[in-house]
Backbone as numpy.savetxt, mean C-alpha at the origin, in Angstrom:
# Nx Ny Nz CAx CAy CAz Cx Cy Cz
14.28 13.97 22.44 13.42 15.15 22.44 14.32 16.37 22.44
14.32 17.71 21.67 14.98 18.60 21.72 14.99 19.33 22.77
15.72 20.09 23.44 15.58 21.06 24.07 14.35 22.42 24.15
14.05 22.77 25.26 12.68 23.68 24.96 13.55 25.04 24.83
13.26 25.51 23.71 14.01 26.89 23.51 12.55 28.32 23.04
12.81 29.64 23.47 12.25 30.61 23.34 11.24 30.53 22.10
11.99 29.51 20.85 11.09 29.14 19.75 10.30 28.56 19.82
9.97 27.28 20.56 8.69 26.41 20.92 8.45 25.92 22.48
8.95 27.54 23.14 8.23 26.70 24.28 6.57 26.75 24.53
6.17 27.69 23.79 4.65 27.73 23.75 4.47 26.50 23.22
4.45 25.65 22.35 4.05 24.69 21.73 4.57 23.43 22.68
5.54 23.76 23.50 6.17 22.63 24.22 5.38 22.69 25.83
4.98 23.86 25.81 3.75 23.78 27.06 2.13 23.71 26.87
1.79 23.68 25.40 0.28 23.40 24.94 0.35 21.84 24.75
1.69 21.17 24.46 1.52 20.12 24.26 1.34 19.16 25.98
2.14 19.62 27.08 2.26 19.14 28.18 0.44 19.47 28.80
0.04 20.50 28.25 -1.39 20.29 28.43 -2.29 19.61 28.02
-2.46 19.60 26.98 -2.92 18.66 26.10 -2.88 16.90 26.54
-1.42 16.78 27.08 -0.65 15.86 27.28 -1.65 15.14 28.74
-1.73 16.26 29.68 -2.05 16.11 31.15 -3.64 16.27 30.81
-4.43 16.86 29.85 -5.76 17.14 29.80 -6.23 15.80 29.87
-6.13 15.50 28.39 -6.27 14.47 27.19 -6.54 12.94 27.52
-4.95 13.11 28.25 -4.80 11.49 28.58 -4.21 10.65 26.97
-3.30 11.09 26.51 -2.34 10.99 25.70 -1.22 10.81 25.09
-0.79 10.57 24.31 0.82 10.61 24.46 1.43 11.30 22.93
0.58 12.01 22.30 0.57 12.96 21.22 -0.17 14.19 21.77
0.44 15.36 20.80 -0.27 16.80 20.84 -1.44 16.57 19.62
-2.15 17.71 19.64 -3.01 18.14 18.96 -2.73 18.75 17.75
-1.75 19.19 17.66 -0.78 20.20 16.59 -1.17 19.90 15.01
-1.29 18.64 15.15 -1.78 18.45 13.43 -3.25 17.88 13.35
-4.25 18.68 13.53 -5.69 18.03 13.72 -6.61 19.74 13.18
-7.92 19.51 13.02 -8.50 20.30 12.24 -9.68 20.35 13.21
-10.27 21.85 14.28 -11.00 22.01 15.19 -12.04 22.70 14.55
-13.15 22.73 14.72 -14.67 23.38 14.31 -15.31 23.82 15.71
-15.64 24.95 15.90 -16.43 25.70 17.04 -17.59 25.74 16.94
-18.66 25.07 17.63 -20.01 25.06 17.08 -20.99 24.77 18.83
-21.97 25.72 18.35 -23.24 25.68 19.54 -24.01 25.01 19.66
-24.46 24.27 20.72 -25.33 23.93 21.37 -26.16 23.81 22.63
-27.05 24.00 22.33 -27.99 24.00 23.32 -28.89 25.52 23.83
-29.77 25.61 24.54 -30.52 26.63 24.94 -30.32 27.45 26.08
-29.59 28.18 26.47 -28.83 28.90 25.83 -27.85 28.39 25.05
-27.01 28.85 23.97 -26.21 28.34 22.94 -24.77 28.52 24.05
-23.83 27.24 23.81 -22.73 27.25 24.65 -21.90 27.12 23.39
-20.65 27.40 23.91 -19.74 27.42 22.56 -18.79 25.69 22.84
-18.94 24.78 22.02 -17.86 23.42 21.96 -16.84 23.41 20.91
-15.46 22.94 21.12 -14.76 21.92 20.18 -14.94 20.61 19.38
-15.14 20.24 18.04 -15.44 19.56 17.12 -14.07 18.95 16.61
-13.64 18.06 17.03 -12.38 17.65 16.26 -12.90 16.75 14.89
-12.54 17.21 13.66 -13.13 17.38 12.51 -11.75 16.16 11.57
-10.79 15.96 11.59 -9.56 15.62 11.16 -8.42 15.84 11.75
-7.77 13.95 11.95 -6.25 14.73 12.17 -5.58 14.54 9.91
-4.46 15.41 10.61 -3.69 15.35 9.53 -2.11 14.81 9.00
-2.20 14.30 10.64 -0.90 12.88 10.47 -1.32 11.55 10.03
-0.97 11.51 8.66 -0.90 10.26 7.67 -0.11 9.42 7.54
-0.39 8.21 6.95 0.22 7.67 6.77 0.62 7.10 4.92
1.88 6.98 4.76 1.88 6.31 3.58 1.90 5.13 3.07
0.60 4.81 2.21 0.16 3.79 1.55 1.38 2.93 0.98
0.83 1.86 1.13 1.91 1.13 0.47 1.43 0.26 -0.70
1.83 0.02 -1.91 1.45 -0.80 -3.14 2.26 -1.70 -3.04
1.60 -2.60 -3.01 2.38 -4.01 -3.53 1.89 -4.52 -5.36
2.71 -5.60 -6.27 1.90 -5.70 -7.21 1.96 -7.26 -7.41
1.18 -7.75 -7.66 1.26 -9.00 -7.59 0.81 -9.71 -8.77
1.94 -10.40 -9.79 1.67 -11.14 -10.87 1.23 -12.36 -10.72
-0.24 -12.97 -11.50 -0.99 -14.26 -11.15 -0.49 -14.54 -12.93
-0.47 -15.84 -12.52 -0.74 -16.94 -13.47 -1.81 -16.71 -14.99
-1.11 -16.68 -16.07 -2.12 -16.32 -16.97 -3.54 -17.54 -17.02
-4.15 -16.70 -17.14 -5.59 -18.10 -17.43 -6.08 -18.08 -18.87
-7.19 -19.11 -19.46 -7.70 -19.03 -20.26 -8.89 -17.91 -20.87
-8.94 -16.98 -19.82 -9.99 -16.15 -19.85 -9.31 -15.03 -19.09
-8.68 -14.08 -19.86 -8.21 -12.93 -18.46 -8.64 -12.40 -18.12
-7.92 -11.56 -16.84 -8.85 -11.04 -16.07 -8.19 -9.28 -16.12
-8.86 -8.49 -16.24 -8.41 -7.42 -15.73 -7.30 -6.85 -14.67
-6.66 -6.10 -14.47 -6.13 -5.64 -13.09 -7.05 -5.48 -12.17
-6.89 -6.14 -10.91 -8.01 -5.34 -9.88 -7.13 -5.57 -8.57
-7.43 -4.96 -7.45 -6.85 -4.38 -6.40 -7.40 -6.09 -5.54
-6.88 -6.67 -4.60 -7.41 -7.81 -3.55 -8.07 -6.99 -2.91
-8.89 -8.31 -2.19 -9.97 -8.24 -1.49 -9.33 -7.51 -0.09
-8.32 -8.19 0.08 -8.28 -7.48 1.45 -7.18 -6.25 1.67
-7.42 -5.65 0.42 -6.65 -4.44 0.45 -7.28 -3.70 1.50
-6.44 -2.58 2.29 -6.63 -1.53 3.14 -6.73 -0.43 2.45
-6.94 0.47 3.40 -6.85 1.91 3.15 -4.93 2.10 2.87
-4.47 1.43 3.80 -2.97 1.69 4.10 -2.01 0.71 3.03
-2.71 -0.28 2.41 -1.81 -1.31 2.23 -3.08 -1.61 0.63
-2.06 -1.68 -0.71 -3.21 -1.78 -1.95 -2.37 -3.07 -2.35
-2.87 -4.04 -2.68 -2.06 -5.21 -3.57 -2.82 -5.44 -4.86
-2.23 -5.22 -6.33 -2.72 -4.97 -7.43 -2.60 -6.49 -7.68
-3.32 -6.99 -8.32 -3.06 -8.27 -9.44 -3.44 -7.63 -10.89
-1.98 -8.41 -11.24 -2.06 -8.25 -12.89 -2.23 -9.38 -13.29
-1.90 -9.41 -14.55 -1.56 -11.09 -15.38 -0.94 -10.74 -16.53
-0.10 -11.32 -16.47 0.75 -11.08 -18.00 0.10 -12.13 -19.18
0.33 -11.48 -20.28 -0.20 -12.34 -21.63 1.30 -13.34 -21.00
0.29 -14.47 -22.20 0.79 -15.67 -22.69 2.26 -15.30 -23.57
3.18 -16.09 -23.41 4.41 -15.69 -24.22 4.99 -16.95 -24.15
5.78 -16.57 -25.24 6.59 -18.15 -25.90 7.82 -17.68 -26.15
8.59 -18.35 -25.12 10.34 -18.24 -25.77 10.70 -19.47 -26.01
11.56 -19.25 -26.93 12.03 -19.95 -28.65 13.34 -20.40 -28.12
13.96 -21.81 -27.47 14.99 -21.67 -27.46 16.35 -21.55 -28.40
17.71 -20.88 -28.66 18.35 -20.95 -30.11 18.55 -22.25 -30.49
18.61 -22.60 -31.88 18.74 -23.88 -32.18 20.57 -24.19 -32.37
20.87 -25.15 -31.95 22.27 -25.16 -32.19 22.16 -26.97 -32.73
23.28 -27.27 -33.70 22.99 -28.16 -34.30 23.86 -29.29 -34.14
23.64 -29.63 -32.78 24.34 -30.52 -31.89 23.71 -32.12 -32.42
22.63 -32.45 -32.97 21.74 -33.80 -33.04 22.69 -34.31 -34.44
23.11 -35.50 -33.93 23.96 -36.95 -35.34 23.07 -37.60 -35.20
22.62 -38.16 -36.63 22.06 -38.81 -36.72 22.52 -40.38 -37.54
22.17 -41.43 -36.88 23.20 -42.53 -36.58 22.36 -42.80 -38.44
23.40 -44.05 -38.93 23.35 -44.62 -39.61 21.43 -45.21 -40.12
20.83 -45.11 -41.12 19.93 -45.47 -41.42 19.69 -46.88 -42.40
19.35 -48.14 -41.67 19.47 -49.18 -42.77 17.69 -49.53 -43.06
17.59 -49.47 -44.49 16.70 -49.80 -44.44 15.72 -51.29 -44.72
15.05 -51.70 -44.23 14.06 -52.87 -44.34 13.46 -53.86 -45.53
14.35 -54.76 -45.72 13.76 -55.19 -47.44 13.27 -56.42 -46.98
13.19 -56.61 -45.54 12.02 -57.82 -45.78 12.52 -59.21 -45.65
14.11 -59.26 -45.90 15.15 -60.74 -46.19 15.75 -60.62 -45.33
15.97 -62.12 -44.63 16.96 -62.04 -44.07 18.42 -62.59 -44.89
């Protein structure tokens, strides 16, 4: 933790409030508040509306087995919000191995039937 200096000690003592209010172990610092009334007489409340500490998604991609019938790209079933796993499928492909002309072919006698 850094040192509390003249630059954030306000923020380093809203957070120890927050901290001791709350019942927490994060500040408020990145969250989105709305002020709104209720009741008869109208009282004024806090609306916590969004925080804005995210996280980054992660893609995975995952190549399936070509089939006889393809299928589109589509995301799995048990993709998250946090976590996307794509299935693709690659076409069908044919590699050709080079021909090298290694095969002798032995002596051919042919069959007349006599011994």
């Amino acid at each position: 933790m850094e040192a509390i200096t003249d630059d954030n000690s306000t923020y380093a003592k809203n957070f120890a409030i927050d901290k001791e209010y709350y019942n927490t172990p994060r500040g408020y610092d990145s969250t989105v508040w709305q002020k709104v009334y209720t009741g008869n007489p109208p009282t004024a409340h806090y609306v916590m509306l969004a925080e804005l500490n995210t996280v980054v998604p992660t893609f995975l991609v995952s190549a399936d087995a070509p089939t006889v019938s393809p299928m589109t790209p589509h995301f799995d079933t048990s993709s998250t919000n946090v976590l996307y796993n794509l299935h693709i499928q690659p076409s069908w492909g044919l590699r050709v191995k080079s021909a090298v002309d290694t095969f002798v072919a032995g002596e051919i006698n042919s069959y007349t039937g006599q011994s």
